[in-house]
C-alpha positions as CSV (number, residue, x, y, z in Angstrom):
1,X,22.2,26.3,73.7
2,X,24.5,23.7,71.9
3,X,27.3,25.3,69.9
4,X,26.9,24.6,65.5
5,X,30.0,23.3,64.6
6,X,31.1,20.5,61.8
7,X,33.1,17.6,62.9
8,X,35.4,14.6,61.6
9,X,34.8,11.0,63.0
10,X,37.3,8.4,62.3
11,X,35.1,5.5,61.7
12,X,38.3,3.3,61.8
13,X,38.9,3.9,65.6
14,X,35.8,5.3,67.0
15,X,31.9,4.0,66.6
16,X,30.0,7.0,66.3
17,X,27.6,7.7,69.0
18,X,24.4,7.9,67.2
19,X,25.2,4.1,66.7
20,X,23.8,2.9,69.8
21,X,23.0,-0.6,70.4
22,X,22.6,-1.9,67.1
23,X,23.9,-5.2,66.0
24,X,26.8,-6.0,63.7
25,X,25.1,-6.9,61.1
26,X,23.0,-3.9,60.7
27,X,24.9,-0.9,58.9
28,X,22.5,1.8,59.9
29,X,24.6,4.3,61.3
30,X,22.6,7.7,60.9
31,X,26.3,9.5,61.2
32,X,26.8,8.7,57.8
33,X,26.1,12.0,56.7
34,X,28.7,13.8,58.5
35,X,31.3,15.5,56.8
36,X,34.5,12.5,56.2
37,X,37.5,12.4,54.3
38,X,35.7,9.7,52.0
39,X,32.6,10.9,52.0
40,X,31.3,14.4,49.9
41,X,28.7,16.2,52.4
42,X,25.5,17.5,50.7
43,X,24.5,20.5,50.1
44,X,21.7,20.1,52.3
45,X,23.4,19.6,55.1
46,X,24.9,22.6,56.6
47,X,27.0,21.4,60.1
48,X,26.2,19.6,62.8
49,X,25.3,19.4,66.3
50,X,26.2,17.6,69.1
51,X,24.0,15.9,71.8
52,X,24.6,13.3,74.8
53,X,23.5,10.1,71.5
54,X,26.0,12.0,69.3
55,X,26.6,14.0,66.5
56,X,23.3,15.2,64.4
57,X,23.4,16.8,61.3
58,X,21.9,20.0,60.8
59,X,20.0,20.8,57.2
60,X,19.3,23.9,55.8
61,X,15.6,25.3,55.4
62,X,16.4,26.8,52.3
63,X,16.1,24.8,48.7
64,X,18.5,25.6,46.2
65,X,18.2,25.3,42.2
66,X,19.3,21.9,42.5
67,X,16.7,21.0,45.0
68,X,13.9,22.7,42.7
69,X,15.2,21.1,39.6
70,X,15.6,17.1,41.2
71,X,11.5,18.3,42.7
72,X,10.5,18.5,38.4
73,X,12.9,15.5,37.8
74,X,11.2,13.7,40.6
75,X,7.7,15.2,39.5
76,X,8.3,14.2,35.3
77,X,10.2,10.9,35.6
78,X,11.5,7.8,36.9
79,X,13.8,9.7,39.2
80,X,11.6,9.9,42.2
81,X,11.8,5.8,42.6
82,X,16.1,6.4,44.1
83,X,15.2,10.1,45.3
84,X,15.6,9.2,49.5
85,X,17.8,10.6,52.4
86,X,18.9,8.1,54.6
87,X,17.0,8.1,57.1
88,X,17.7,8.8,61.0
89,X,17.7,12.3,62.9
90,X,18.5,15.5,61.8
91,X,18.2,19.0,63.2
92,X,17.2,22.6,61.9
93,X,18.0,25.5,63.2
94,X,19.8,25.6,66.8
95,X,17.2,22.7,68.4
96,X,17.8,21.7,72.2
97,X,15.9,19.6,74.4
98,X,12.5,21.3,74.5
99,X,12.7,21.7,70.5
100,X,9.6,19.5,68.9
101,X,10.4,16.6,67.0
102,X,8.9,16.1,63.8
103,X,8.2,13.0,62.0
104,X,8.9,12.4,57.9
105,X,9.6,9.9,55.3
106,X,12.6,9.2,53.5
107,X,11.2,10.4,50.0
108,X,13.3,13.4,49.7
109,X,10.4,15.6,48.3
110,X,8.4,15.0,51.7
111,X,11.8,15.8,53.6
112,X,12.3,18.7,51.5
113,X,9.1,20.2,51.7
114,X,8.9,19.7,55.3
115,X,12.8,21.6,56.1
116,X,11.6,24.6,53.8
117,X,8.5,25.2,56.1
118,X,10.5,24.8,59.3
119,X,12.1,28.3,58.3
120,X,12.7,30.6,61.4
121,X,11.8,27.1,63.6
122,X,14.1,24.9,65.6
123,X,13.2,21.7,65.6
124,X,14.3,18.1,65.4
125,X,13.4,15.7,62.4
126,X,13.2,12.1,62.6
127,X,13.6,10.3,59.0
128,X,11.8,6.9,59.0
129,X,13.0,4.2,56.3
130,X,9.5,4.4,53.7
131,X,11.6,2.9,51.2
132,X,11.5,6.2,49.3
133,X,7.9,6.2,49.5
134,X,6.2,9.5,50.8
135,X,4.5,9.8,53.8
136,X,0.7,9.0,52.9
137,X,1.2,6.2,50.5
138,X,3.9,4.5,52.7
139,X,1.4,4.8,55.5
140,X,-1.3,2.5,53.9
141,X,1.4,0.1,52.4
142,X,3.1,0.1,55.9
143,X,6.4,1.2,55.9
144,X,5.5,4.6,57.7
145,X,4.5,2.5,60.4
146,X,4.4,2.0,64.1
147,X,7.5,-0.6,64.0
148,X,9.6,1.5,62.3
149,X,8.4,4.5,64.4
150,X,9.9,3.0,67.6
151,X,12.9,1.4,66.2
152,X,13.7,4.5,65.5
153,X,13.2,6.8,68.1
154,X,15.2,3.9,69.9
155,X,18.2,4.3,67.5
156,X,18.1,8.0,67.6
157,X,18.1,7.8,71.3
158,X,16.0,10.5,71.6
159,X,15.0,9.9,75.6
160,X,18.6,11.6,75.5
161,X,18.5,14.0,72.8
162,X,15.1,16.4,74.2
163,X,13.5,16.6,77.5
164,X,9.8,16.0,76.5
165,X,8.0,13.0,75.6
166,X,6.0,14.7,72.8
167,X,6.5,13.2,68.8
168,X,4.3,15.3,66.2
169,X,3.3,12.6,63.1
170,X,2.0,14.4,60.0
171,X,-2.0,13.9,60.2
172,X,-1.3,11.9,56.6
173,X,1.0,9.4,58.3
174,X,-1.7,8.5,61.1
175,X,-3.4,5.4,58.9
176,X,0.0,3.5,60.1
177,X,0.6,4.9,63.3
178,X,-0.5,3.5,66.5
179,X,-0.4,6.3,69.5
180,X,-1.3,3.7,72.1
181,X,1.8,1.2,70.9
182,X,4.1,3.8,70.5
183,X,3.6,5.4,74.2
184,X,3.8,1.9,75.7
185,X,7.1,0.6,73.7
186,X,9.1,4.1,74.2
187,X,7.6,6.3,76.4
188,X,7.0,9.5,73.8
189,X,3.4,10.4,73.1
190,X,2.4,10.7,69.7
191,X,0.6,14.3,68.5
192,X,-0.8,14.1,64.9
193,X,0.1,17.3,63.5
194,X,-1.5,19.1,60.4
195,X,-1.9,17.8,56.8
196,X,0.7,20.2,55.1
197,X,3.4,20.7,56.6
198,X,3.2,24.7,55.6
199,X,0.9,24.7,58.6
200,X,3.4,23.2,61.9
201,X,4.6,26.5,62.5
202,X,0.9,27.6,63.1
203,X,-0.3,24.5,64.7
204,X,2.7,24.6,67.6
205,X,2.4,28.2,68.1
206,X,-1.5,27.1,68.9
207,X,-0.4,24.4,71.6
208,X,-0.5,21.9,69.0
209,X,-3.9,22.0,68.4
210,X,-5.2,22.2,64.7
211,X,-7.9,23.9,63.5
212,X,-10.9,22.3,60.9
213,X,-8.9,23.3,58.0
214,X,-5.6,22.4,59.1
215,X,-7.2,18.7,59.5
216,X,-9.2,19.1,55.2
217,X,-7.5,17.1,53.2
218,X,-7.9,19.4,49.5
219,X,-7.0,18.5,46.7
220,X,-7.3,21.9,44.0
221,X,-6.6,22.0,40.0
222,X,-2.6,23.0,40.6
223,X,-2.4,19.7,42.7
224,X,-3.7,17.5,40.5
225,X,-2.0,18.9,37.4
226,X,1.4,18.2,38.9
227,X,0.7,14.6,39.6
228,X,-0.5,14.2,35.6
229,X,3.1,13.5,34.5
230,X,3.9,10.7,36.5
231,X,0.4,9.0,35.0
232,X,1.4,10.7,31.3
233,X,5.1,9.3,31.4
234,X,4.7,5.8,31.7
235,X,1.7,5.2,29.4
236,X,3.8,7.1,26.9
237,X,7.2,5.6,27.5
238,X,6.5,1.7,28.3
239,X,3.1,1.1,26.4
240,X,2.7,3.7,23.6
241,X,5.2,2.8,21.6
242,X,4.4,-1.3,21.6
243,X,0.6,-0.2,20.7
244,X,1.8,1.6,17.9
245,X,4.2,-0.8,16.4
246,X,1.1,-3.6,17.0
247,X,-1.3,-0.8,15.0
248,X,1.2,0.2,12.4
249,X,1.6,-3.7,11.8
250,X,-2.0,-4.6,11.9
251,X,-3.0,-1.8,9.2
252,X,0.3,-2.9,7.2
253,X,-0.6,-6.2,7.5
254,X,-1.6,-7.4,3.5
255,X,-1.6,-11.0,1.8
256,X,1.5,-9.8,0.7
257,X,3.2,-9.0,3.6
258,X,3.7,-5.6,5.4
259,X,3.8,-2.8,3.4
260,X,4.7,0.5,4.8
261,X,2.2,3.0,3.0
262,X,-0.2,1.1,4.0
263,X,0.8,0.9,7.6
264,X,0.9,5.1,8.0
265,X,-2.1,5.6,6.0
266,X,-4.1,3.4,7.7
267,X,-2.8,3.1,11.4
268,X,-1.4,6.9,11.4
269,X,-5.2,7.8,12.4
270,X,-5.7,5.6,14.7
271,X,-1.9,6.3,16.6
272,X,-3.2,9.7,17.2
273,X,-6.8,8.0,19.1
274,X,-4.3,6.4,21.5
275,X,-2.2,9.2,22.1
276,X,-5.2,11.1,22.9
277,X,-6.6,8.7,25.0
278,X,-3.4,8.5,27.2
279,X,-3.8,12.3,27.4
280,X,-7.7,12.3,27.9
281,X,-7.2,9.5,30.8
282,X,-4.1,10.8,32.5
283,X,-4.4,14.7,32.1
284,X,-8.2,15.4,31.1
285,X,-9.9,13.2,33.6
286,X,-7.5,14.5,36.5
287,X,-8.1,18.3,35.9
288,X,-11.7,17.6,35.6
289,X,-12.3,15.1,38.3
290,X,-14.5,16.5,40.7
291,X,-16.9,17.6,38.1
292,X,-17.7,14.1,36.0
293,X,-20.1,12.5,37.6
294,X,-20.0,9.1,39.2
295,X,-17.2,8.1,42.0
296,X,-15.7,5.6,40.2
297,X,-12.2,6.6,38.8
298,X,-12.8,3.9,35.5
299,X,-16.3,5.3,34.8
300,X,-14.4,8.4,35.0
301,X,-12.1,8.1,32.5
302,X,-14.4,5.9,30.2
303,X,-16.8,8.9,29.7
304,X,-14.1,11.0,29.2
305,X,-12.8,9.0,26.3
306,X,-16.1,8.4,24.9
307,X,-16.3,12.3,24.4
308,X,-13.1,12.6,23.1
309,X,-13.9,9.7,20.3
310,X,-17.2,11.5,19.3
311,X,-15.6,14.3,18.9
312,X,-12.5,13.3,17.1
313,X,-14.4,11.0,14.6
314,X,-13.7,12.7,11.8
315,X,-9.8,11.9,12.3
316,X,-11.3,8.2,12.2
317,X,-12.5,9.0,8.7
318,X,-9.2,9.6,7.7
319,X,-8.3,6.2,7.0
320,X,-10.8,5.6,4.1
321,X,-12.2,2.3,5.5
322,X,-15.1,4.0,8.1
323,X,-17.0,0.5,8.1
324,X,-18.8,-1.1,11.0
325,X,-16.4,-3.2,12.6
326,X,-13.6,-0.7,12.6
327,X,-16.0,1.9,14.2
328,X,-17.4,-0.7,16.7
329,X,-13.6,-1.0,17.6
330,X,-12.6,2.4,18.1
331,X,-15.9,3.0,20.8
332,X,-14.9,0.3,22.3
333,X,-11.2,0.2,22.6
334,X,-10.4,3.9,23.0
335,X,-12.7,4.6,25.8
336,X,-11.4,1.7,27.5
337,X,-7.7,2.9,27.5
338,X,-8.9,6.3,28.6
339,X,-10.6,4.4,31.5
340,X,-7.5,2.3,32.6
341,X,-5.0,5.0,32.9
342,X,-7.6,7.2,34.9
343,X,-8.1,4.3,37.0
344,X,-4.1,4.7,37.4
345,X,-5.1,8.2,39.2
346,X,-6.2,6.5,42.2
347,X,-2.8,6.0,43.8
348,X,-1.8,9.7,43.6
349,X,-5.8,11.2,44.2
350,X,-7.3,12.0,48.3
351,X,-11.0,10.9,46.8
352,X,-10.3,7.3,47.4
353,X,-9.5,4.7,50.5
354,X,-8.3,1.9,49.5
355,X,-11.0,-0.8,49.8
356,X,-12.5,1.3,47.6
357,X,-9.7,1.2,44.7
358,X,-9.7,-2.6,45.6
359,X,-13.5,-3.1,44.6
360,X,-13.0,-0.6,41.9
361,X,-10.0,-3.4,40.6
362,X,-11.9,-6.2,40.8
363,X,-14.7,-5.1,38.6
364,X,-12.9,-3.0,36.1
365,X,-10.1,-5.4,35.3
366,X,-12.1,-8.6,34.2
367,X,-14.0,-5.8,31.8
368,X,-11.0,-4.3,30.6
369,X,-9.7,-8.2,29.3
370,X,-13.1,-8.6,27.7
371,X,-12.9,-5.5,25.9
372,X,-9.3,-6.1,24.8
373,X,-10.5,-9.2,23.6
374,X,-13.6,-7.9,21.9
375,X,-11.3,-5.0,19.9
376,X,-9.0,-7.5,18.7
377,X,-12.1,-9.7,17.0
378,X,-13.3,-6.5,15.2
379,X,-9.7,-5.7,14.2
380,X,-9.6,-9.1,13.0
381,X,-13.3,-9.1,11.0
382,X,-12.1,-5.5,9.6
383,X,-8.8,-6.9,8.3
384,X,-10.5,-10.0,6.9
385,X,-13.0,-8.4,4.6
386,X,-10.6,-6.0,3.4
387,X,-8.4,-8.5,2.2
388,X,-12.2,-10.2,0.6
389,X,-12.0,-6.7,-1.5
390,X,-8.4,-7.2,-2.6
């Protein structure tokens, strides 16, 4: 069993081992995490172990407060965009050469998640470069692919590192993964392991075969309610606030000029539609997905919003000017921005493949500009004979 011990490299005199063969101008040395004088080690990394390629860090299993904390930064904000390890191979526990080796992204959360649930395990983990992108969306978009698969398990030298020729990919990976190319290009067999990664321990203790429900892909209530923030932030942040200047102006707007009691009396209603048709599209549709009928993610979110205009019209009221165009305008507009952000959901949902969010694209979106353009006529026709009554 190889002895767990830290080490210094001198990068001045001596090119680390894990280095291999790569070229000069490619500064992807997977050493860079060991412990330097120039370089703070993270907490996350606990030692390191040597192998015939070199020095490997080893990571703990265990996720401190920070870790939890960066998973709700990650979860609530932009954050998650820079949140990556560098990718390479790392170790957990006291791995040698008939230790598994297990496949992940670069996103730290999918790195994160997978290390906790490796508790008790010894096993080796290979970090492919997703571009921070976790492990089932950087599958379809191609990053979490076979390429970068082999390249590598050829940097990482593994042939060296274990004695098998067995690589476990998480079952959520396998859209980008082909077996057949990666047996022929480096010799290691791919195994498609289970869908969450609380399950590995299970499914290697089984002779890595998974059962039916270690291959269901579910996706419960808590799920879906901690993907709602990343759909609730930006509509709030980068959209909301331009939609409410434009409202605020268009209600202010008199032949005068803008006046300001106007502008809160009469858009002050109507800033409280759109923030509740952000929330209708990006938290109500999600929590009740599986029980609004139709498949389609914009049809979704449209009946959704329709409800939630029907029963907030008394809030339109509010504004003393209930007249035909401005009620055609607020069934048309609101239900409309419910439906786009729900259509957002797509990206972080398992109901859809993505030829279906394509077709679902291509329909909505031409629908979407005509109804823009439709709202902003009856905005116009409303504004236009209330000035006629000045």
């Amino acid at each position: 069993m190889p002895e767990l011990k830290f080490i210094k490299i001198d990068t001045e005199k001596e090119r680390p081992a894990c280095c291999g063969q790569i070229a000069p101008n490619e500064v992807l040395c997977e050493a860079s995490l060991l412990p330097e004088q120039e370089r703070e080690r993270p907490a996350w990394v606990i030692g390191t172990i040597m192998t015939e390629a070199g020095a490997v860090p080893v990571v703990s299993t265990d996720l401190t407060k920070a870790d939890y904390w960066e998973h709700v930064k990650c979860r609530t904000s932009a954050f998650r965009n820079s949140y990556i390890v560098p990718p390479g191979l790392y170790a957990v526990g006291r791995p040698d050469k008939n230790s598994d080796i297990l496949v992940s992204a670069n996103y730290k959360l999918s790195f994160d998640v997978l290390r906790r649930s490796l508790t008790g395990l010894s096993a080796w983990l290979l970090v492919l470069n997703t571009k921070g992108i976790n492990v089932w969306c950087a599958a379809g978009k191609g990053t979490f692919g076979t390429d970068e698969l082999i390249r590598r398990i050829n940097m990482a030298r593994l042939d060296r590192i274990v004695g098998h020729s067995r690589i476990i990919v998480p079952q959520l990976g396998a859209a980008g993964i082909s077996a057949h190319k990666v047996k022929s290009a480096s010799g290691f067999r791919v195994h498609y392991g289970p869908v969450r990664a609380g399950d590995i321990g299970a499914y290697i203790a089984a002779g890595y075969q998974a059962t039916r429900e270690m291959r269901t892909v579910e996706f419960p209530l808590i799920d879906r309610l901690v993907l709602t923030p990343m759909e609730i932030n930006p509509a709030i942040k980068k959209y909301y606030p331009w939609y409410a200047l434009i409202m605020l102006a268009i209600f202010g707007l008199q032949p005068g000029g803008i006046f300001f009691k106007e502008a809160v009396a009469g858009g002050l209603p109507f800033l409280l539609m759109g923030l509740l048709s952000v929330l209708t599209g990006a938290l109500v549709t999600p929590v009740l997905l599986p029980f609004i009928p139709f498949r389609s993610f914009a049809v979704k979110g449209w009946i959704t919003g329709m409800l939630s205009v029907i029963l907030s019209t008394k809030v339109i009221s509010m504004t003393g000017h209930f007249n035909a165009p401005l009620l055609a305008f607020t069934y048309l507009f609101f239900p409309l921005v419910s439906s786009y952000i729900a259509l957002q959901f797509t990206g972080s949902t398992t109901f859809t493949g993505m030829s279906g969010v394509k077709k679902e694209l291509r329909i909505s979106i031409p629908l979407y500009i005509v109804g823009i353009a439709a709202s902003l006529v009856l905005l116009t026709i409303y504004k236009m004979g209330e000035w006629r009554l000045i």
